[in-house]
N, C-alpha and C positions, 0 to 999 in steps of 0.2 A: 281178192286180197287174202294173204295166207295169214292165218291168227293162231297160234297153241288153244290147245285145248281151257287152259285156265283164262288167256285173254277171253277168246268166244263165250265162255260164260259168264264172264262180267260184261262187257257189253250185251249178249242177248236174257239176262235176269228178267222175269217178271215185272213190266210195268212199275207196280204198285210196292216193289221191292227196296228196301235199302239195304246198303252195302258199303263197307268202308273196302279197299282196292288194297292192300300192303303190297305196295309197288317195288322190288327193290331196284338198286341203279340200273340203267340200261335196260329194261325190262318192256321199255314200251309202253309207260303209263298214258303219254298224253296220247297219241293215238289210241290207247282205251276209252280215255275219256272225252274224246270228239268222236266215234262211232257210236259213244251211249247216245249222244245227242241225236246223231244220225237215226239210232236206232228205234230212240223214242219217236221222232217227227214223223218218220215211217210205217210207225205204227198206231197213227190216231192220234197222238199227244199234239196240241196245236204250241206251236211256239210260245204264243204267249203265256204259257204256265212253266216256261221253263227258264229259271236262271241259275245262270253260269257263273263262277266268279273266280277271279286267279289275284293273284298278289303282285303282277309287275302290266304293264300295256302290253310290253312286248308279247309274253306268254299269251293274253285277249288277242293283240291282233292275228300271231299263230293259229290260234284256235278257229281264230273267225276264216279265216284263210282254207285251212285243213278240211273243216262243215262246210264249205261252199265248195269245195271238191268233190267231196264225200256225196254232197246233194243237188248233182247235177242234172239229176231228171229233170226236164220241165214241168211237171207237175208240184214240183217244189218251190219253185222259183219266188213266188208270192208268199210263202210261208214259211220266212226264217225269221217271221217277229221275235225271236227270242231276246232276252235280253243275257248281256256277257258283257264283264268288266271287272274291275279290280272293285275290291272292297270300298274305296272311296268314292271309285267313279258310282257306282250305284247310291251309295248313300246320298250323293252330292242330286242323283235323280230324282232318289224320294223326296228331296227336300225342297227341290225344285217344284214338283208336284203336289205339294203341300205345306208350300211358302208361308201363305197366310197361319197355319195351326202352329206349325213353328217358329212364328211371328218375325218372318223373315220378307224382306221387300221381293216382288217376283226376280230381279233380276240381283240378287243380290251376290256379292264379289268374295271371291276366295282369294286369300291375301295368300302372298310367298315369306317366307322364312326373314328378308328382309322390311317387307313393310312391318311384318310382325314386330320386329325390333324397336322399330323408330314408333310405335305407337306405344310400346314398354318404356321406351326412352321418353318419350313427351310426357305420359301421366308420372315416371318417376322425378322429372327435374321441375314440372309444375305445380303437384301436387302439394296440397297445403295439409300437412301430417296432423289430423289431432291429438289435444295435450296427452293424452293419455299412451297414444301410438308409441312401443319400445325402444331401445337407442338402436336394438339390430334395425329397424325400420327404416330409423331416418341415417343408418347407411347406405342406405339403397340408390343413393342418387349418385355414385359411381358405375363406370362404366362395365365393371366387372360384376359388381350386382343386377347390372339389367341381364346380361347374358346369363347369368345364374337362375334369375327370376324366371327367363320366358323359357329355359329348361325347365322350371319348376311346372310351367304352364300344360307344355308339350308332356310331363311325364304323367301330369293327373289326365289328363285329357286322353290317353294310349292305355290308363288302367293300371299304368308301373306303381305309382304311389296314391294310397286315398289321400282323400283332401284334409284331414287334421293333419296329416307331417306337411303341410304346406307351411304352420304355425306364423312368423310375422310376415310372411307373404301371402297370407289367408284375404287380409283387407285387398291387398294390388290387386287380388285375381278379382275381386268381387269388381274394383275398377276398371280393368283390360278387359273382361265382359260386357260390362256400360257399354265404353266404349267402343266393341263391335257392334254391340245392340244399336244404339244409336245410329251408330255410322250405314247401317246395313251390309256387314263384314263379318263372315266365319275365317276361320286358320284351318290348315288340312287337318290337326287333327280333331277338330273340334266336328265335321264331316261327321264321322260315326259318333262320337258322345251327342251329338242332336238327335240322330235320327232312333238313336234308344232312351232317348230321353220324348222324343214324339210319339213314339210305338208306347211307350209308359202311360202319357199323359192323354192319349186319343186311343183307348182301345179299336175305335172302326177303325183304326187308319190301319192300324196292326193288324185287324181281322181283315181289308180289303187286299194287303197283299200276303196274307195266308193263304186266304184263298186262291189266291191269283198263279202262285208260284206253289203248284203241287209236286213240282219237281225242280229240286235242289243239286246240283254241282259243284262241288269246291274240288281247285285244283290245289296241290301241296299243302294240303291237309294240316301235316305237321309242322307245319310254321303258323297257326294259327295261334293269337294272346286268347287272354279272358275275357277282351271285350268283344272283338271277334266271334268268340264262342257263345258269346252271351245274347251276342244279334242272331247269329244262325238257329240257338234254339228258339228264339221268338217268333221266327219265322216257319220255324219246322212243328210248331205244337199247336194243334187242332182242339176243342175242347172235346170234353169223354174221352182223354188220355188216348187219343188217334192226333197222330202223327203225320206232317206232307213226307216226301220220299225224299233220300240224301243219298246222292252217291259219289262219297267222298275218296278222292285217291291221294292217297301220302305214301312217306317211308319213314317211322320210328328212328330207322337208322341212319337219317338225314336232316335229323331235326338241330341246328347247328346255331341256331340264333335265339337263345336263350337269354343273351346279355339283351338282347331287344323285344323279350316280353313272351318268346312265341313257349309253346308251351305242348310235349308230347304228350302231357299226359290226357290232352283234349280227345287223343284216340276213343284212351280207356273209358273215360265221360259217357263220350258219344255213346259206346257201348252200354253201357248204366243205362241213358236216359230209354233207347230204343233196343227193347230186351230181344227186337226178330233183327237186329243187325248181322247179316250175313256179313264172312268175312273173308273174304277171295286172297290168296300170295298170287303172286306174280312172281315167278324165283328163277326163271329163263331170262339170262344177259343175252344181248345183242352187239354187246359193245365189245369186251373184256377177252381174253386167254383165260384161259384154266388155272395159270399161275398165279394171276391177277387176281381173280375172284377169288384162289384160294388161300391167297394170303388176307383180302378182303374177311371172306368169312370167321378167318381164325381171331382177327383183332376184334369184332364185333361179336364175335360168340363172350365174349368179357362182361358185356355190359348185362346185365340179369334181368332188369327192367323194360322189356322190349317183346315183340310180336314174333316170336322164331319165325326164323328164316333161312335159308342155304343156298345163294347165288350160285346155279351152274350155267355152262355155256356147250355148245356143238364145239368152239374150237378149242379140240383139248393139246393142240400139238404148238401151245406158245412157248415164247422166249422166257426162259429163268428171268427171274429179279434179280437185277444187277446192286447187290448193297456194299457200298466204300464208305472206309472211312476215311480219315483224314487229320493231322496233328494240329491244323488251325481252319480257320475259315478260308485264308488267302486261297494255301493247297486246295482247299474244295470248290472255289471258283473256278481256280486253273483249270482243274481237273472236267469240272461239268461243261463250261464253254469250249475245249479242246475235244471235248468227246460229241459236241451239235456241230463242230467243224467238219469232224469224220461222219457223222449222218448227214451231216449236209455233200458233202464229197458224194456219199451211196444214194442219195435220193434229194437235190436239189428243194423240192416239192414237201419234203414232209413235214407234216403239223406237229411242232413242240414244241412244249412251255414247260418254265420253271413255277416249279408252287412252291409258295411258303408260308411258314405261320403266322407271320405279321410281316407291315411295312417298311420297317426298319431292315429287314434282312435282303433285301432288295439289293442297298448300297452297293457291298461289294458284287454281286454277279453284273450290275451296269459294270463297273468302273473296268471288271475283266473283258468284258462285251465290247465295248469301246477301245482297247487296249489293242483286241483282235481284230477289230472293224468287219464286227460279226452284227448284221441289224438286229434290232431287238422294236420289240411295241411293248408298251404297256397298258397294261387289260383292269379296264375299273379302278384306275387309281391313277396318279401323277408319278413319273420320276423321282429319286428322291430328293434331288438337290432343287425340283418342282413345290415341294411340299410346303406351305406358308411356316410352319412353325420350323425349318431348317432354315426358310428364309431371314427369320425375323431374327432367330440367334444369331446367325451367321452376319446379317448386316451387322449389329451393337457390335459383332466382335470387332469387323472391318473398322465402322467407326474410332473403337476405344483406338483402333492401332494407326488411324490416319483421320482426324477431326474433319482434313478438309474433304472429306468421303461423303458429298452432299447428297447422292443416290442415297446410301446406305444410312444416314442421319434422318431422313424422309421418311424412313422405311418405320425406323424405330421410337420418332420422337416422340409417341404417344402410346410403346409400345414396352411391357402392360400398362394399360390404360391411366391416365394422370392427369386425365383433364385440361390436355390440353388442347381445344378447337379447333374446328374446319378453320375460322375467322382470324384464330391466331395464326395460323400455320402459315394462312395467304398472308397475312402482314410480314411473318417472316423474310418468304421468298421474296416479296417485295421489295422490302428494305437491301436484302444481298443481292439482288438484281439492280436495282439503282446505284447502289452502292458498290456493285460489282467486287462483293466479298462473300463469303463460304456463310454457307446457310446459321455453321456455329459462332462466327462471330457475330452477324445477324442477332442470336438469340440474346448477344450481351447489350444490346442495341439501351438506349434510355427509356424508353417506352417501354419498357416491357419491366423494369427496376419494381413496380408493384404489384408483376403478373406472378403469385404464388407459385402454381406449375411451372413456368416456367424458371423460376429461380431454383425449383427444387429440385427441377432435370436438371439445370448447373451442377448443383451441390454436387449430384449423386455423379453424374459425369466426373467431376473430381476425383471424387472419392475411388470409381471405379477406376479412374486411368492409372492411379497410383499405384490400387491392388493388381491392374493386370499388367501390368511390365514386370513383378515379378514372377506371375506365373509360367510354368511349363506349359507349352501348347497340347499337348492330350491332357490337360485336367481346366480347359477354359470353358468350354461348356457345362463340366459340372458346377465351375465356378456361378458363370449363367444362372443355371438353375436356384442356387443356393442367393446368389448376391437379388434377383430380382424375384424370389419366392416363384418364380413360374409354376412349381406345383401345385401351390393358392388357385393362381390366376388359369391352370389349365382344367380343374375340378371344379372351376367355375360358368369352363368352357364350354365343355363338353356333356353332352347329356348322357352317355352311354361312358361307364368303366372301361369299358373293352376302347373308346376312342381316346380316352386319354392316359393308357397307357401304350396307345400306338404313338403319342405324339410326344410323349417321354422318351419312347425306344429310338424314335425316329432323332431327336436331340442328342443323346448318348450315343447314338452311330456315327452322328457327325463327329463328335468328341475322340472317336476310333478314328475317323478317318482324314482328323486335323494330324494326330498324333501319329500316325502311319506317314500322313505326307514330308513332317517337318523329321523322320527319319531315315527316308529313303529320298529325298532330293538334295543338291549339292548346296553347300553353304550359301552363296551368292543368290538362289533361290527360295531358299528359305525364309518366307515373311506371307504374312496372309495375303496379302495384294495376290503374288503369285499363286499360291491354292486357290484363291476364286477364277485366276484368268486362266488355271490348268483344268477346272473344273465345267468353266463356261465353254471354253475349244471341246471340252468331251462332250458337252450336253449339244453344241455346234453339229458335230461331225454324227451322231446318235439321231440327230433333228433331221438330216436329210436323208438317212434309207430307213426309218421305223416303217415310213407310211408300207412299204411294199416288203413283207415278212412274212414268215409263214412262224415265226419264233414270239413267243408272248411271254411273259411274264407276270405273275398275278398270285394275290392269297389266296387260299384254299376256301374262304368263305366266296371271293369272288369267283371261283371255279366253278362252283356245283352249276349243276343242269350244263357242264359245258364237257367236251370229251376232245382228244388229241390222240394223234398214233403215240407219239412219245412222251412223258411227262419225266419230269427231274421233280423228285422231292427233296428238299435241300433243309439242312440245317436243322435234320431229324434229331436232337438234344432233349433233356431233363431241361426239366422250366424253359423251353422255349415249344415245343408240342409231345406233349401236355404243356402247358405255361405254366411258369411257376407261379401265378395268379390261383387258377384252379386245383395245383396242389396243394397251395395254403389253403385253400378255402374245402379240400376234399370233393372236389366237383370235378371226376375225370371222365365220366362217363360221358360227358359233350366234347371233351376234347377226342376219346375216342371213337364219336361217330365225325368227327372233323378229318380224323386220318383215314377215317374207312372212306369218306368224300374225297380225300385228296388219291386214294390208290384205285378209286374205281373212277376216275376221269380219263386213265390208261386205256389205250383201246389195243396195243402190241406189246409194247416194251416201258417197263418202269423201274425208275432207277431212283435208291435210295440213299443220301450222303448224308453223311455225319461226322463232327471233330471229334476226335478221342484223346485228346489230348489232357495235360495237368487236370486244367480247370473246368473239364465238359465230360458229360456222361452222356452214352448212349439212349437213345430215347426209350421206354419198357415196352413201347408198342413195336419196334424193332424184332424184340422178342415173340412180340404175339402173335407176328407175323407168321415167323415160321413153325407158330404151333403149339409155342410154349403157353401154359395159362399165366394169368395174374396170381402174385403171390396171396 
């Protein structure tokens, strides 16, 4: 197997050596990092002192795949005890193996994101509040506080928030712990907050796999948090300030999930903690053109914070970057889906995807896709008119504009939350099933004359049908927003910034694209009934050729570790990449290792669009592309 001079010496290092890998894209890290293992086993290391650990199964199973290749001699064949797993999956091992100290039953159960809920929900609706407990407390038995809460849960538990900003959700947590204790039930992320809280409380158990695991592998490095960081040193530190061995591969300049805890500067740490940390670049692409990388390079030379580096390749004879603008978004559809027409014409077969910086930006390049009856897939994410929070606007709208819209009335009647029950809901249907009347006359039924929620969904139903007959149809969604506080109830929602400002963007698109409909179709068509049943024929005709495509679609978060001959970057703008989120906050240094991730997933040809229009500014990384610095 042929390896560069700087691969071969990070796989064949000294034993007893650590080493952090500065991998950059295309460079071949994981194959680096499945020969060290090879390399090790081959050389005296018995498996059992060796663990592996990557952040997704997929990447483990890879790996495990790759090493079983790799160690095909049969004298190998018994000796791949090694262990390799994602950081969960291991923790979930120790604890397994150590049930009893962590005071957990041998077999005991990891709960999914849903039972998690319903176990939030029962101690907030049963729970007998003492006098003393705050009035924010005994809000808590709304539905929008539970999802609030078991965010609060997940964020102390991952290391995002200590436990005093928990403040009148301090007491729940000490409950929803009970409660697992008892039941004999951990949540995923509670997985690693045990098993460093085990390692704390049982120094042998810490010392037995110290010793055990003298040789450490973390794959992507750079997406490692604090807690993360915090288990690997515990496991990496021997007493008399000797050290087990780490041979950790990342990329500085791929570290992209910041809003979810991970944290580059774990490099520089590592470095700190172990003062013989060898530090190998990796800066041969395998992937990329010369044009590619060296637009790559110039946007990343920006950021000051960082491991220098300088991406080159053999293939210096690539295609220029193709950069268009465009006066609106519409034009930059047309343009991109008519230009995979014409690659599709020259190469039936070729791999290419559109990337963007959020979800929301999606909308129009389907609706062009669909228009062309050009298949499309989509990659890590749902369709947009897929998305629950399009759905949920998009039903109340249906509803206010047709009552007997009993699908869309289903959808919404508890929606944001109002307390109105499973048990109501089936009496509902009941009653207009019997009765053979629309779910909303149902609701004015006599039985129901001292159901609070539901008289208060009357009112507000009122109240709304009023305000929305006079509305213009491109300002009904923001109306949405404003008349049901959705912004309350989606910061409530959501655990991560970054997700509930995708599912604002993704509301707002709709509100573009109610407003675009009801201007470009004929009078007679013009009514929302029509836009959903225009909408559903697109997403129809889309549903039967995605499966067999060679065309994806997908954000640039969801891209990384993935490559394509051709890539569209679309909707290169000010406040949309960089996001105007990070410009407020002065945080562009992650947005620009996001664009340096979206131009090196290009393996031939990359094309960059942008509006230039009134209201849109070219995006600064455009500029940095071709060489320019930051002001």
């Amino acid at each position: 197997m042929n390896f560069n001079k700087e691969q071969l010496e990070a796989i064949n290092l000294p034993l007893n050596q650590s080493a952090f890998i500065s991998a950059g894209a295309g460079s071949g890290k994981t194959r680096v990092l499945t020969h060290r293992i090879a390399h090790l086993m081959t050389n005296g290391i018995d498996g059992e002192n060796i663990l592996a650990v990557t952040f997704t199964n997929k990447a483990a199973n890879e790996m495990k795949e790759r090493i079983g290749k790799t160690l095909d001699a049969s004298e190998f064949v018994g000796k791949r005890n090694f262990t390799l797993g994602t950081f969960h999956a291991i923790c979930l091992g120790f604890l397994r193996e150590n049930h009893k100290k962590a005071d957990l039953p041998q077999n005991f159960e990891v709960i999914d994101p849903d039972d998690q809920r319903r176990i939030v929900k029962s101690i907030v609706k049963f729970l007998n509040l003492p006098e003393n407990a705050s009035h924010e407390l005994h809000k808590m038995y709304d539905e929008q506080k539970v999802n609030f809460y078991v965010q609060q849960i997940n964020s102390l538990k991952d290391g995002l928030i200590p436990r005093e900003k928990l403040r009148d959700t301090e007491y729940l947590f000490d409950l929803y712990q009970e409660n697992l204790q008892n039941t004999g039930k951990v949540d995923f992320g509670e997985l690693m907050f045990r098993t460093i809280k085990l390692f704390t409380e049982y120094p042998e158990v810490l010392n037995y796999y110290v010793n055990r695991f003298s040789h450490i592998l973390v794959d992507e490095y750079q997406d490692t948090n604090k807690q993360q960081f915090e288990w690997l040193m515990m496991l990496l530190t021997r007493k008399m300030g000797k050290f087990n061995t780490i041979f950790a591969v990342g990329d500085d300049d791929q570290s992209i999930y910041g809003f979810r805890g991970s944290k580059s500067e774990n490099i520089t740490d590592l470095a700190m903690k172990l003062k013989d940390l060898k530090i190998i670049k990796l800066e041969q692409n395998y992937r990329s053109t010369s044009p590619i990388l060296q637009a790559a390079n110039n946007v990343i030379a920006n950021n000051l914070k960082r491991t220098p580096k300088s991406l080159w390749t053999d293939k210096t004879n690539g295609n220029k970057i193709i950069c268009r603008s465009f006066e609106n978004d519409a034009d930059e559809a047309r343009y991109v889906v008519t230009e995979i027409q014409n690659l599709l014409k020259q190469n039936k077969d070729s791999e290419i995807t559109i990337l963007y910086r959020t979800n929301a930006q999606s909308r129009m390049f389907e609706t062009e896709m669909r228009k062309k009856n050009v298949p499309y897939k989509m990659y890590g994410g749902l369709g947009f008119y897929d998305r629950a929070e399009v759905k949920d606007v998009l039903s109340f709208i249906l509803f206010l504009a047709d009552h007997n819209d009993d699908r869309s009335l289903a959808r919404i009647i508890n929606y944001p939350n109002r307390g109105i029950g499973d048990v109501t809901v089936g009496k509902i249907e009941y009653i207009a099933q019997t009765q053979k009347i629309s779910l909303f006359e149902a609701l004015k039924d006599e039985s129901f004359k001292e159901n609070k929620p539901v008289q208060d969904f009357l009112t507000l139903v009122d109240e709304m049908t009023e305000e929305f007959t006079q509305l213009q149809p491109a300002s009904v969604a923001q109306y949405m927003v404003n008349r049901l506080d959705l912004k309350k109830y989606y910061i409530h929602n959501t655990k991560f910034e970054e997700e509930y400002d995708t599912k604002m963007e993704n509301i707002m698109e709709l509100g573009r694209a109610i407003g675009e409909y009801f201007t470009t179709f004929s009078e007679e068509e013009k009514s929302y009934t029509h836009f959903k049943t225009e909408v559903n024929l697109g997403m129809n005709d889309a549903a039967k050729e995605k499966e067999q495509t060679n065309i994806k679609m997908m954000t640039i978060h969801a891209a990384k570790g993935l490559e394509f001959e051709v890539v569209f970057l679309v909707n290169c703008n000010e406040d949309v990449l960089p996001h105007e989120r990070a410009i407020k906050n002065n945080d562009i240094d992650e947005e620009r290792r996001l664009m340096y991730v979206a131009i090196t997933r290009a393996k031939e040809q990359l094309y960059v669009t942008y509006s230039d229009g009134i209201d849109s500014e070219p995006s600064r990384f455009i500029k940095e592309m071709k060489g320019k610095k930051k002001a």
